[in-house]
mmCIF file of the protein (N, C-alpha, C, O) and its ligand, coordinates in Angstrom:
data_MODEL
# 
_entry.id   MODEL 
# 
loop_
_entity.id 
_entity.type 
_entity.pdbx_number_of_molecules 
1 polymer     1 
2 non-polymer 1 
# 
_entity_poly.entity_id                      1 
_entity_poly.type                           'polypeptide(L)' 
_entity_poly.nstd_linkage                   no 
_entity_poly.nstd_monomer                   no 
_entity_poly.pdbx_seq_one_letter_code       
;(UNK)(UNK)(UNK)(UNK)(UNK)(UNK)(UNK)(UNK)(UNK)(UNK)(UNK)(UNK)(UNK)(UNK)(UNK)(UNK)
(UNK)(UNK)(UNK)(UNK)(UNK)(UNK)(UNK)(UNK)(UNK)(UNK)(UNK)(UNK)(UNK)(UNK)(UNK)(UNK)
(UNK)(UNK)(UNK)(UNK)(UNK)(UNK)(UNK)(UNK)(UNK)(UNK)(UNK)(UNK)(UNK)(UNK)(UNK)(UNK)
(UNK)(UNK)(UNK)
;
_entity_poly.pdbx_seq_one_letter_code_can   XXXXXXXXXXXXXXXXXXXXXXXXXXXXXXXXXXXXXXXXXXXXXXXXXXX 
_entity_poly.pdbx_strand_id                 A 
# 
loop_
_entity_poly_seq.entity_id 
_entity_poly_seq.num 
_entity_poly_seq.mon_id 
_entity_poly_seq.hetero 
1 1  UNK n 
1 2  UNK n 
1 3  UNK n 
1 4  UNK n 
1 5  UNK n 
1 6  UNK n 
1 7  UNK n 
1 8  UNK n 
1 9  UNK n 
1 10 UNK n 
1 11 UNK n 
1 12 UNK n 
1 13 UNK n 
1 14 UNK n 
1 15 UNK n 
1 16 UNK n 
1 17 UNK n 
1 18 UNK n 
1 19 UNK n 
1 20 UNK n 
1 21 UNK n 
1 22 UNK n 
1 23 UNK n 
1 24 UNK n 
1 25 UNK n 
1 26 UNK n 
1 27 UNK n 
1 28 UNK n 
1 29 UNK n 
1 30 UNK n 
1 31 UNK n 
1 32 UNK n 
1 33 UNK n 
1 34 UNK n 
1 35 UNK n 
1 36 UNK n 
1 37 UNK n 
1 38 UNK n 
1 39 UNK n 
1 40 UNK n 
1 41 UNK n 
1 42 UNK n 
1 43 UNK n 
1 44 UNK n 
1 45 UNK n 
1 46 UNK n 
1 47 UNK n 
1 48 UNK n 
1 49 UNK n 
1 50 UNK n 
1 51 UNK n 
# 
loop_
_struct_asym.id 
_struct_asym.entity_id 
A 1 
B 2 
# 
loop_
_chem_comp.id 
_chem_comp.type 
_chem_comp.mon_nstd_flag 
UNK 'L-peptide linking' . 
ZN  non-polymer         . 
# 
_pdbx_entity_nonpoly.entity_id   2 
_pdbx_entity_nonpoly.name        ? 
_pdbx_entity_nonpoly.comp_id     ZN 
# 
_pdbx_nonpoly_scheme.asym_id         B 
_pdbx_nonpoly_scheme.entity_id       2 
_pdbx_nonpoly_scheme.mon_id          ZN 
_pdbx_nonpoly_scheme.ndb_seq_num     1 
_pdbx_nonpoly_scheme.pdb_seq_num     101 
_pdbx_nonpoly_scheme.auth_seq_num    101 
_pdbx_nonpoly_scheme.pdb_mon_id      ZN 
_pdbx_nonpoly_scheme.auth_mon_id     ZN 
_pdbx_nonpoly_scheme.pdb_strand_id   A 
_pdbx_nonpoly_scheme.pdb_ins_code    . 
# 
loop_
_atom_site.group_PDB 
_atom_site.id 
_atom_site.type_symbol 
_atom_site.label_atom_id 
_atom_site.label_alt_id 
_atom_site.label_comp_id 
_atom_site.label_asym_id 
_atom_site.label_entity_id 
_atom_site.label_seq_id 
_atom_site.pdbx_PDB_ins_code 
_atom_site.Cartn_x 
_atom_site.Cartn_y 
_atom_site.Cartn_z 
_atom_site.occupancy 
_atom_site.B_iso_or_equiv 
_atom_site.pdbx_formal_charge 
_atom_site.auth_seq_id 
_atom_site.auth_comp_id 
_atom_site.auth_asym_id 
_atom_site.auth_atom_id 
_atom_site.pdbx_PDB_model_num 
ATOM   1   N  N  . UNK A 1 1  ? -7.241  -2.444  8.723   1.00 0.00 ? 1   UNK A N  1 
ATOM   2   C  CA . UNK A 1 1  ? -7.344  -2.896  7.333   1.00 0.00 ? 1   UNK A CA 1 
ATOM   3   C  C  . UNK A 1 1  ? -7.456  -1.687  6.420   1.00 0.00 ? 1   UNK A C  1 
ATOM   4   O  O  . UNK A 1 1  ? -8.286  -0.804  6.637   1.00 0.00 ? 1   UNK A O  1 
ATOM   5   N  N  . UNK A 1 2  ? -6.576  -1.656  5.351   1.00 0.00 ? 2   UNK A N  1 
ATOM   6   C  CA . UNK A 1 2  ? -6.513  -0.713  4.460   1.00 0.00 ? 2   UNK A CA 1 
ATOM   7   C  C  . UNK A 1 2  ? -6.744  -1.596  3.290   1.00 0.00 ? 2   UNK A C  1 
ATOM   8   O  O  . UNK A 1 2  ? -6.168  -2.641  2.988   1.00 0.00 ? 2   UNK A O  1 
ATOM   9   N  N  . UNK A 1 3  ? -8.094  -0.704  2.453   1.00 0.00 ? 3   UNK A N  1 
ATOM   10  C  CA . UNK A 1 3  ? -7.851  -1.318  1.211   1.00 0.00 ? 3   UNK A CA 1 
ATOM   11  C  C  . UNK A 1 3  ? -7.534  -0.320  -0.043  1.00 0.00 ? 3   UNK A C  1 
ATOM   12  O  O  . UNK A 1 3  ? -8.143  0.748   -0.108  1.00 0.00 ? 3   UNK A O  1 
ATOM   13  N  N  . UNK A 1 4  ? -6.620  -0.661  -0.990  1.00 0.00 ? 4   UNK A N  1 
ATOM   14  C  CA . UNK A 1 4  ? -5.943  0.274   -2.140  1.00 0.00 ? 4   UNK A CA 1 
ATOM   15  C  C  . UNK A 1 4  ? -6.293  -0.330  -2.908  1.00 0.00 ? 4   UNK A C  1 
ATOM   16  O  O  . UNK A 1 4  ? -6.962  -1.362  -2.949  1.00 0.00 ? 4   UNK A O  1 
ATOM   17  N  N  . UNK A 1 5  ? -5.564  0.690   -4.055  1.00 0.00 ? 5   UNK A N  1 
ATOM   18  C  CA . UNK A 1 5  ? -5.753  0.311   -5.686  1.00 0.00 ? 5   UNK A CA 1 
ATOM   19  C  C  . UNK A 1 5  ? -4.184  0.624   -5.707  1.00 0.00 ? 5   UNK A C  1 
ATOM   20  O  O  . UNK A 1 5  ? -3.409  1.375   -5.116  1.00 0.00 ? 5   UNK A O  1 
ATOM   21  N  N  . UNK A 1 6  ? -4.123  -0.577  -6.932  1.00 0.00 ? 6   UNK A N  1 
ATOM   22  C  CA . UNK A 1 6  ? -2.846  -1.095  -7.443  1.00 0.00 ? 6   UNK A CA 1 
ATOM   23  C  C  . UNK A 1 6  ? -2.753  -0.326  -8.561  1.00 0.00 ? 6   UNK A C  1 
ATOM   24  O  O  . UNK A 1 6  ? -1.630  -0.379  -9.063  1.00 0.00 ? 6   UNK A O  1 
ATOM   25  N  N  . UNK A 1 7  ? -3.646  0.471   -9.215  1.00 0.00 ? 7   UNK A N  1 
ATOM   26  C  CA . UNK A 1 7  ? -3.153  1.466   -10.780 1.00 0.00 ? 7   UNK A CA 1 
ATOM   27  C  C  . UNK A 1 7  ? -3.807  2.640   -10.291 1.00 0.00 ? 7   UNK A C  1 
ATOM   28  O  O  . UNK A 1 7  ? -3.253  3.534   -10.930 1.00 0.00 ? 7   UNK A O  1 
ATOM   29  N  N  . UNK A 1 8  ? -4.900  3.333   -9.321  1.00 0.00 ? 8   UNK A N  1 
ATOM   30  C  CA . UNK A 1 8  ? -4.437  4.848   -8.998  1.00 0.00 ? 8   UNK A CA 1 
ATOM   31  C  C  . UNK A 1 8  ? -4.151  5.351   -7.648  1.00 0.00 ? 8   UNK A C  1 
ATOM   32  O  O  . UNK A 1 8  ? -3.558  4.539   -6.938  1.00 0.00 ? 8   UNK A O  1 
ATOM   33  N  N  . UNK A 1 9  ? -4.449  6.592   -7.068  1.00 0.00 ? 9   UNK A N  1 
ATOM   34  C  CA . UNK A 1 9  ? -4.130  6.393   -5.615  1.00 0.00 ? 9   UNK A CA 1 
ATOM   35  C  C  . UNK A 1 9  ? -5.825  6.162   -4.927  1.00 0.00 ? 9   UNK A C  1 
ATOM   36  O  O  . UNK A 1 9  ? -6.338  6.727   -3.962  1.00 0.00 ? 9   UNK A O  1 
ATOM   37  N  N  . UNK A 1 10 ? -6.326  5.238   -5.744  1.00 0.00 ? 10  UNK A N  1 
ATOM   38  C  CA . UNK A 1 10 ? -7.823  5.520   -4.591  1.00 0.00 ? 10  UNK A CA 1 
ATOM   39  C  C  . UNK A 1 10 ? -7.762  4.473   -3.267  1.00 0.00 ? 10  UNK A C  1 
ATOM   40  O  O  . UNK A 1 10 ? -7.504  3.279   -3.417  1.00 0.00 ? 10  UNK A O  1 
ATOM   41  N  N  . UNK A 1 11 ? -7.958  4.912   -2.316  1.00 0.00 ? 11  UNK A N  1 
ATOM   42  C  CA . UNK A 1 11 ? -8.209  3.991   -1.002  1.00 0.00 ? 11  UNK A CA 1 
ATOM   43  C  C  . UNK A 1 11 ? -8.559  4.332   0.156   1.00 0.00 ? 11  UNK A C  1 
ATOM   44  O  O  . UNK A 1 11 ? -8.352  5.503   0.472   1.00 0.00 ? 11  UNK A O  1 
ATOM   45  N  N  . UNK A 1 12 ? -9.040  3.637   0.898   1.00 0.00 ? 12  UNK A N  1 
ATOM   46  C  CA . UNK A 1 12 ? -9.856  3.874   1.880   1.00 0.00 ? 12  UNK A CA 1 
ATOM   47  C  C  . UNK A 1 12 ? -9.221  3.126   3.502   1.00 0.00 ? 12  UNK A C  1 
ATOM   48  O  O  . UNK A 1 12 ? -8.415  2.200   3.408   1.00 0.00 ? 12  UNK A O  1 
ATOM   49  N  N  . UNK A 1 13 ? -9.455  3.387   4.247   1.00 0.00 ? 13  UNK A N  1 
ATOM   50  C  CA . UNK A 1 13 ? -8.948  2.729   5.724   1.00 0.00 ? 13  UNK A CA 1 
ATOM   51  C  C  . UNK A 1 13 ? -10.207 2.913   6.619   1.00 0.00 ? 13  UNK A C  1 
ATOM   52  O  O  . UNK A 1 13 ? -11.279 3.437   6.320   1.00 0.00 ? 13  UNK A O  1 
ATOM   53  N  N  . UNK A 1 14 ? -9.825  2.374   7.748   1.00 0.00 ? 14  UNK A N  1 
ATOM   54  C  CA . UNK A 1 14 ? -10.766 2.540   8.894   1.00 0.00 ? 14  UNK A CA 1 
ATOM   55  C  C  . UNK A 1 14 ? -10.642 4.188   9.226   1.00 0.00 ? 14  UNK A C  1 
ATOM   56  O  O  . UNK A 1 14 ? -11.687 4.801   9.444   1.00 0.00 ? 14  UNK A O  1 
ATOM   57  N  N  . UNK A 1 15 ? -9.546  4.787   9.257   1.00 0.00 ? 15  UNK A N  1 
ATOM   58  C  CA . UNK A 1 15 ? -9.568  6.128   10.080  1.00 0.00 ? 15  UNK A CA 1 
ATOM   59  C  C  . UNK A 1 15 ? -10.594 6.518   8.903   1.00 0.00 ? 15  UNK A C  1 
ATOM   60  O  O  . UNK A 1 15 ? -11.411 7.060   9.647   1.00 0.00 ? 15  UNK A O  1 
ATOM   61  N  N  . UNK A 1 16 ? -11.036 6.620   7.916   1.00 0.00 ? 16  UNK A N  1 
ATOM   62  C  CA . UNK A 1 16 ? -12.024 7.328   7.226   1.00 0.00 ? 16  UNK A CA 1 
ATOM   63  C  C  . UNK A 1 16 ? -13.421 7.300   7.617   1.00 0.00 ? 16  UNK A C  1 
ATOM   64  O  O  . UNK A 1 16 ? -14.325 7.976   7.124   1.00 0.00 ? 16  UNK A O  1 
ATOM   65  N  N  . UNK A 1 17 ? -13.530 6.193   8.833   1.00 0.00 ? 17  UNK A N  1 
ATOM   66  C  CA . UNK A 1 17 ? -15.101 6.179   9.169   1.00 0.00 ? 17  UNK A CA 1 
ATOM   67  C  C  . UNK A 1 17 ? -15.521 4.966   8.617   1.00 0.00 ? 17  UNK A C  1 
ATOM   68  O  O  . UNK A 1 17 ? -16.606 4.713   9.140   1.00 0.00 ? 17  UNK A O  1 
ATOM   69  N  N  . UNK A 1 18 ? -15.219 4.103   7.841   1.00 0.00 ? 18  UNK A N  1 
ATOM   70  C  CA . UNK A 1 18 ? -16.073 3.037   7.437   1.00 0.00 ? 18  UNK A CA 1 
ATOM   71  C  C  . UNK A 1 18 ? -15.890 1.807   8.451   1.00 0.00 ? 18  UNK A C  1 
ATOM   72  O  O  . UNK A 1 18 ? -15.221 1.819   9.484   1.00 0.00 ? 18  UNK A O  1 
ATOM   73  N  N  . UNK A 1 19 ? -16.771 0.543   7.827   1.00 0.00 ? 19  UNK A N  1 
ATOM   74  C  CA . UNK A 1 19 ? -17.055 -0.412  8.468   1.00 0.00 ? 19  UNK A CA 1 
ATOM   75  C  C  . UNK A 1 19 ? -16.653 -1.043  7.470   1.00 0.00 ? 19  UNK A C  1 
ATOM   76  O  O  . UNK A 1 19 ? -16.791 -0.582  6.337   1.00 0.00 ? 19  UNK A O  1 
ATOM   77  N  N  . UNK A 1 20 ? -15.938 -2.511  7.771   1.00 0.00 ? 20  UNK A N  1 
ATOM   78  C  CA . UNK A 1 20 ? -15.334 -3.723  7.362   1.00 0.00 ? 20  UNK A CA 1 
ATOM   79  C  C  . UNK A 1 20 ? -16.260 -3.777  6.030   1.00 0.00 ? 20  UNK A C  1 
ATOM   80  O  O  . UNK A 1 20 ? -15.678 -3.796  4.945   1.00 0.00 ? 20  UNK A O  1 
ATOM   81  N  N  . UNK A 1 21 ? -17.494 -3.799  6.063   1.00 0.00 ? 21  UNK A N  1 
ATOM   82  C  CA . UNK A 1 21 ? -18.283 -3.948  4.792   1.00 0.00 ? 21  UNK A CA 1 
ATOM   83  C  C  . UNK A 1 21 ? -18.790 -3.612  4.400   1.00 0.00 ? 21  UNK A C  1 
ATOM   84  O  O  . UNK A 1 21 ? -19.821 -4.130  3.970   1.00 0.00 ? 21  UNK A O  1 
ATOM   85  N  N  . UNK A 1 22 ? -18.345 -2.197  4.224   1.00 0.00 ? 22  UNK A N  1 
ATOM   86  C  CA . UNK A 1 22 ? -18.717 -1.011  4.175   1.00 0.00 ? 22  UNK A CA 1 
ATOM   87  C  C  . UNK A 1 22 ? -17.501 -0.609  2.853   1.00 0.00 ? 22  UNK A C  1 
ATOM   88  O  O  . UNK A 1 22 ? -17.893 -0.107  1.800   1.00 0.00 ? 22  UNK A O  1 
ATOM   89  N  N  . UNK A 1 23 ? -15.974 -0.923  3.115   1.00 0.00 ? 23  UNK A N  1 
ATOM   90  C  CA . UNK A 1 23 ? -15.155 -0.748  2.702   1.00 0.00 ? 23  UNK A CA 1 
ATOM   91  C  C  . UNK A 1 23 ? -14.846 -1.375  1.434   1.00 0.00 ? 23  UNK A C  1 
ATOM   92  O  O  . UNK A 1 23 ? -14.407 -0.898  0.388   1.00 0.00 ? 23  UNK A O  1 
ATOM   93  N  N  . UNK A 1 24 ? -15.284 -2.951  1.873   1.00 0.00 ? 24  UNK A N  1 
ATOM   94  C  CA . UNK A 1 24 ? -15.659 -3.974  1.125   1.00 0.00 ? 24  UNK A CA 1 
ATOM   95  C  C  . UNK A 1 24 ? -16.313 -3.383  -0.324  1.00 0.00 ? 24  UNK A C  1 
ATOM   96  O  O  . UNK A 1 24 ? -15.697 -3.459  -1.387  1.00 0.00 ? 24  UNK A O  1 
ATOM   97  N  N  . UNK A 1 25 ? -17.617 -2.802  -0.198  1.00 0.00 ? 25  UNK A N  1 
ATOM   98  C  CA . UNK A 1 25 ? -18.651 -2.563  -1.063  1.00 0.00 ? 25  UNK A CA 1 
ATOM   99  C  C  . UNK A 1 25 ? -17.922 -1.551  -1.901  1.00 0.00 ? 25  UNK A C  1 
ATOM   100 O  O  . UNK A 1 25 ? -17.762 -1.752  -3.105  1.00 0.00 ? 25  UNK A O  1 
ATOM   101 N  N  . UNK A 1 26 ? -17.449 -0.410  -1.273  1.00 0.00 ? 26  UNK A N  1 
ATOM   102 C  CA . UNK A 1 26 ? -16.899 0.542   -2.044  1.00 0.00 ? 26  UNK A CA 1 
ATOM   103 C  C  . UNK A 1 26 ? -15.389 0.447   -3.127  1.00 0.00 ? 26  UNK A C  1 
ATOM   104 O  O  . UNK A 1 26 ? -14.932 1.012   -4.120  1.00 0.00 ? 26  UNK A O  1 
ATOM   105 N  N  . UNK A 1 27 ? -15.013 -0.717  -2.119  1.00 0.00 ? 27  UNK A N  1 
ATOM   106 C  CA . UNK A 1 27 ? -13.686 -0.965  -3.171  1.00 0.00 ? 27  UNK A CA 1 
ATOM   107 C  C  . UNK A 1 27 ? -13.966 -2.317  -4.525  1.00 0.00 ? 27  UNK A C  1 
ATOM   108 O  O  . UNK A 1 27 ? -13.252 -2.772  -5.419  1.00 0.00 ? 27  UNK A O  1 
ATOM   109 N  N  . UNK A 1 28 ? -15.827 -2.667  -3.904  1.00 0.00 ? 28  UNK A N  1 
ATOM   110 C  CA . UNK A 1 28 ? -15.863 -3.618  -5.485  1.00 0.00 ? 28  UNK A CA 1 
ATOM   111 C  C  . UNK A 1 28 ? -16.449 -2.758  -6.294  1.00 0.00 ? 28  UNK A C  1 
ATOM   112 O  O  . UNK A 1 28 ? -16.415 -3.002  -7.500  1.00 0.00 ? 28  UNK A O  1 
ATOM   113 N  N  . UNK A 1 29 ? -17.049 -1.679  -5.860  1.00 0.00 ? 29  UNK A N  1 
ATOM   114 C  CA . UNK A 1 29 ? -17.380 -0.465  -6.434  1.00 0.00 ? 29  UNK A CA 1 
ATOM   115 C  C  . UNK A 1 29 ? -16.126 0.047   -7.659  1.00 0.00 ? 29  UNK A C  1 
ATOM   116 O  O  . UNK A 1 29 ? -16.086 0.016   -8.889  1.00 0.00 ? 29  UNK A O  1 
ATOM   117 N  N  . UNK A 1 30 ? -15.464 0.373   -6.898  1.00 0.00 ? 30  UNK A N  1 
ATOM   118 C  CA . UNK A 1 30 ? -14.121 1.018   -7.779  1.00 0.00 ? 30  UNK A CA 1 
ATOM   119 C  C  . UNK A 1 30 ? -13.736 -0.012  -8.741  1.00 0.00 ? 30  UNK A C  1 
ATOM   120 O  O  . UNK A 1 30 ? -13.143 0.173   -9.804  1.00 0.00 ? 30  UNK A O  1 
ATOM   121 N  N  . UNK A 1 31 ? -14.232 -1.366  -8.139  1.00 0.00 ? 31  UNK A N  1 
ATOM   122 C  CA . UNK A 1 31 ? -13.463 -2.400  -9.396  1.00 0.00 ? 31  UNK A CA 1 
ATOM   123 C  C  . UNK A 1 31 ? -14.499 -2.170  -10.477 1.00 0.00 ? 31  UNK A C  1 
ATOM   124 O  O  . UNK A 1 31 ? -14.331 -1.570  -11.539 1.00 0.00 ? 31  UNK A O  1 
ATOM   125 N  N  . UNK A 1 32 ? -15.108 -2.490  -10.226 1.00 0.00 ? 32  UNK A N  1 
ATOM   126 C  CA . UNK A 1 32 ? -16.515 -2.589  -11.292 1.00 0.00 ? 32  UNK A CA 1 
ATOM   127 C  C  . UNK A 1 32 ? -16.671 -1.176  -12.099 1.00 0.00 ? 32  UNK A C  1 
ATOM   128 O  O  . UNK A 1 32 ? -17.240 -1.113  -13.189 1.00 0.00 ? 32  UNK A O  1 
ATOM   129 N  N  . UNK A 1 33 ? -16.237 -0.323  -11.596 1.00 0.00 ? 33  UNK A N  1 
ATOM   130 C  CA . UNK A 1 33 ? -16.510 0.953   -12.337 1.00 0.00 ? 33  UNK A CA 1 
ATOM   131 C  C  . UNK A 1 33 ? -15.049 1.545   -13.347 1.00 0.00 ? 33  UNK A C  1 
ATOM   132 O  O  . UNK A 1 33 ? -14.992 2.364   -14.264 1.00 0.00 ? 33  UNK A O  1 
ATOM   133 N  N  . UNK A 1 34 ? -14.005 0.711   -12.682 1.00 0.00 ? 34  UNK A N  1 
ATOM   134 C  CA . UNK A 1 34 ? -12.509 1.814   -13.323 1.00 0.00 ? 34  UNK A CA 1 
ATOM   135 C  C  . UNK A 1 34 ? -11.813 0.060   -13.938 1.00 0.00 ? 34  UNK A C  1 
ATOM   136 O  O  . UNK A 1 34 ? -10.908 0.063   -14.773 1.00 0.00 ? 34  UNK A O  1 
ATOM   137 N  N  . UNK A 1 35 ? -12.346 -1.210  -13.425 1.00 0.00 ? 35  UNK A N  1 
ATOM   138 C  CA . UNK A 1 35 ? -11.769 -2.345  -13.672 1.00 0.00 ? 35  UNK A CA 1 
ATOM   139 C  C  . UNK A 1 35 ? -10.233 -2.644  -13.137 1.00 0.00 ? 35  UNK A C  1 
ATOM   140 O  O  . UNK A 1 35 ? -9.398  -3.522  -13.354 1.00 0.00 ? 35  UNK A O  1 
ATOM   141 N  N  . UNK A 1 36 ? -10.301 -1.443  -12.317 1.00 0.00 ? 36  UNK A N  1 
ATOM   142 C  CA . UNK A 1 36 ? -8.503  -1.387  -11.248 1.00 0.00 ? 36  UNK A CA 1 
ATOM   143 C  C  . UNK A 1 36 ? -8.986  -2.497  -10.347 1.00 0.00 ? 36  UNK A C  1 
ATOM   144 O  O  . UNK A 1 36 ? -10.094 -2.947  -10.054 1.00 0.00 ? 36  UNK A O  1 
ATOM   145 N  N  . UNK A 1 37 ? -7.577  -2.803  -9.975  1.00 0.00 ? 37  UNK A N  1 
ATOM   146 C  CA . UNK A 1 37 ? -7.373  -4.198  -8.956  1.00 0.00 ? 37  UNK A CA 1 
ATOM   147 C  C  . UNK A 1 37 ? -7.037  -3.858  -7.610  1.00 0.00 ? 37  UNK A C  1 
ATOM   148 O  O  . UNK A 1 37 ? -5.955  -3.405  -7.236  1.00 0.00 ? 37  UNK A O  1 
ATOM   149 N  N  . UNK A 1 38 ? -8.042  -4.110  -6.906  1.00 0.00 ? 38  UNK A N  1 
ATOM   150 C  CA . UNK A 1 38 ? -7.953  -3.449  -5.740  1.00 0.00 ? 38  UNK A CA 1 
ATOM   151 C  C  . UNK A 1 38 ? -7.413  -4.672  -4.567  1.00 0.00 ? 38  UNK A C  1 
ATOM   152 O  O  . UNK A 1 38 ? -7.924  -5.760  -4.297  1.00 0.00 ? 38  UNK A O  1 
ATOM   153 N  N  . UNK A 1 39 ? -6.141  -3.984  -3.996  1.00 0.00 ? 39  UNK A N  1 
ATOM   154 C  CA . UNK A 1 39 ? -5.731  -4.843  -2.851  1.00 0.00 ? 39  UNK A CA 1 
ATOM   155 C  C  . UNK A 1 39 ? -5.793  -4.355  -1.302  1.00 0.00 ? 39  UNK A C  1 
ATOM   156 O  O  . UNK A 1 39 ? -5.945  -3.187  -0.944  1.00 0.00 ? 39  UNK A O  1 
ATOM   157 N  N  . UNK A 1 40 ? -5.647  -5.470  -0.469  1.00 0.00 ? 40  UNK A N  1 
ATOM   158 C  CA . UNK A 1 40 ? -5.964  -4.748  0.997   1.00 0.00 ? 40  UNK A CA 1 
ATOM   159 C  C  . UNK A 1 40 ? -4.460  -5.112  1.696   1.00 0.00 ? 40  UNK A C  1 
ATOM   160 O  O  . UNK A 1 40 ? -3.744  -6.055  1.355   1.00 0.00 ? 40  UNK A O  1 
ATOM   161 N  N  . UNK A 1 41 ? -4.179  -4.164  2.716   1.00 0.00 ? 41  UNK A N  1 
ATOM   162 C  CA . UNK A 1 41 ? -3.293  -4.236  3.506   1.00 0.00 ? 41  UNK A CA 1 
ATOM   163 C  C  . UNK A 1 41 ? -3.921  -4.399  5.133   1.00 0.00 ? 41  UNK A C  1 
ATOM   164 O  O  . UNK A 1 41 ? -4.762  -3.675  5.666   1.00 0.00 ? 41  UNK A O  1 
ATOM   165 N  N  . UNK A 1 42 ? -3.329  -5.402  5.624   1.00 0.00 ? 42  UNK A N  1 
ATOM   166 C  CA . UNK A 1 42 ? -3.320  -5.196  7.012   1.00 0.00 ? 42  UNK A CA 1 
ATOM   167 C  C  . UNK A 1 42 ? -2.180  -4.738  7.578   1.00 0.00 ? 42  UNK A C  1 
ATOM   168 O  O  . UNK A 1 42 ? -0.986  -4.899  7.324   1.00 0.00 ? 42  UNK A O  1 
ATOM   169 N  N  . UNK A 1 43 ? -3.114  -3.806  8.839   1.00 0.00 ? 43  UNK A N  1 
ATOM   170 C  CA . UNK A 1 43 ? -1.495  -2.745  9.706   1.00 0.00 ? 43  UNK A CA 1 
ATOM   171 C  C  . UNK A 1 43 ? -0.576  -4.534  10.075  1.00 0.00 ? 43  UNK A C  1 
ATOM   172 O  O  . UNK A 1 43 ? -0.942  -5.709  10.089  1.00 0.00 ? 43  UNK A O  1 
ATOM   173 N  N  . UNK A 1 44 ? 0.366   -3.993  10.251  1.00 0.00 ? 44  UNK A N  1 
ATOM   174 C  CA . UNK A 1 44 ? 1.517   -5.065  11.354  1.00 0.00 ? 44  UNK A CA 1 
ATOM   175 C  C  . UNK A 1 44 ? 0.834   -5.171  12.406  1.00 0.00 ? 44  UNK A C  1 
ATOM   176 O  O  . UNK A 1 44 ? 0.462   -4.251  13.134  1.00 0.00 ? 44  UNK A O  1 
ATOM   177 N  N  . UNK A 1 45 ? 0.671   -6.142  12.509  1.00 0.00 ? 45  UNK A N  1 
ATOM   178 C  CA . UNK A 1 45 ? 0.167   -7.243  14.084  1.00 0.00 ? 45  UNK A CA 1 
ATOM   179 C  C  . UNK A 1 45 ? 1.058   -6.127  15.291  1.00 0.00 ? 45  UNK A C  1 
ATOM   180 O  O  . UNK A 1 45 ? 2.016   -5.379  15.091  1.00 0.00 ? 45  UNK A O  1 
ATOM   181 N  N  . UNK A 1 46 ? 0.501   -6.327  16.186  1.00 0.00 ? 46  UNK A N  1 
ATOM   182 C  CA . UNK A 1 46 ? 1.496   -5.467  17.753  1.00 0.00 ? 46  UNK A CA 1 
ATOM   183 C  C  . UNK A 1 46 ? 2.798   -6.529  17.574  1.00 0.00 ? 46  UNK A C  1 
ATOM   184 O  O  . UNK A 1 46 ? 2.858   -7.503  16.823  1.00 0.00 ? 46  UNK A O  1 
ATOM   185 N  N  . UNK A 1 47 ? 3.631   -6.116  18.337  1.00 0.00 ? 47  UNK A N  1 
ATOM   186 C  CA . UNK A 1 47 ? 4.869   -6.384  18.217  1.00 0.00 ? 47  UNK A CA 1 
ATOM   187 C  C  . UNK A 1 47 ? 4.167   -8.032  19.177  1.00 0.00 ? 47  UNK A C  1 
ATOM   188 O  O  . UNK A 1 47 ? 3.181   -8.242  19.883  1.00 0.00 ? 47  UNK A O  1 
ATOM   189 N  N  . UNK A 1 48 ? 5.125   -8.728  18.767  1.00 0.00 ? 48  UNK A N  1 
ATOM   190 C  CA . UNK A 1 48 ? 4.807   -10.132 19.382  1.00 0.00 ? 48  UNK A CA 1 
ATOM   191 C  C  . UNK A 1 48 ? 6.254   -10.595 20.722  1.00 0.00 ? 48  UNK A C  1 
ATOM   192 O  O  . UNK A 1 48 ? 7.332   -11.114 20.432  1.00 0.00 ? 48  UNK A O  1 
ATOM   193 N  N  . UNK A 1 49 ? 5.911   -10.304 21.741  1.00 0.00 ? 49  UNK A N  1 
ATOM   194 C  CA . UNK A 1 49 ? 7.325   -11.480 22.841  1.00 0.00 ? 49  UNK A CA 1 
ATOM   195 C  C  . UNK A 1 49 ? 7.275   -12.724 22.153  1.00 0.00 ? 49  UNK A C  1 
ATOM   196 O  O  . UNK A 1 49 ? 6.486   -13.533 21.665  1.00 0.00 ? 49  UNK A O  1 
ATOM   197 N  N  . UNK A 1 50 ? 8.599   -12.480 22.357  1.00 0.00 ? 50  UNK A N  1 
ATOM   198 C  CA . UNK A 1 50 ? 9.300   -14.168 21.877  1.00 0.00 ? 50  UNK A CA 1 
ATOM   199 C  C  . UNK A 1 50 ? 9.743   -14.424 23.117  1.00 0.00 ? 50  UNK A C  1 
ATOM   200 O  O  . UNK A 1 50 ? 9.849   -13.628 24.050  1.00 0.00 ? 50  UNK A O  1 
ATOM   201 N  N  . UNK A 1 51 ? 10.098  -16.018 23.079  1.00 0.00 ? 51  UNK A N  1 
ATOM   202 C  CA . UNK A 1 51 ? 10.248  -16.264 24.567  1.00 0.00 ? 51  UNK A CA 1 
ATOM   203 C  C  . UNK A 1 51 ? 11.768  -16.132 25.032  1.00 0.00 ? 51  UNK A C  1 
ATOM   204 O  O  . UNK A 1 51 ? 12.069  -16.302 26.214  1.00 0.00 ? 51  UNK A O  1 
HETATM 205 ZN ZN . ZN  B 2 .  ? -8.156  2.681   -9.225  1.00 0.00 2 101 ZN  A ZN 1 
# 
């Protein structure tokens, strides 16, 4: 889970060391402080077999 901002480059991921709600806190942080709209990305699922 990656979470970004949609108006600067601020964002954060797991490789940075945080925790799920950890990430959470800091990106309502950024909302509340700059009023940017912060969105999250999830990586692509593992490749899936089809049958
Ligand atoms: Zn921002």
């Amino acid at each position: 889970m990656c979470k970004y901002c949609l108006q600067c480059d601020w964002r954060i991921n797991e490789t940075g060391g945080y925790t799920e709600s950890e990430a959470s806190r800091l990106a309502i942080e950024h909302f509340v402080e700059t009023g940017h709209a912060i969105d999250s990305l999830r990586l692509p699922p593992p490749v899936v077999l089809k049958n």
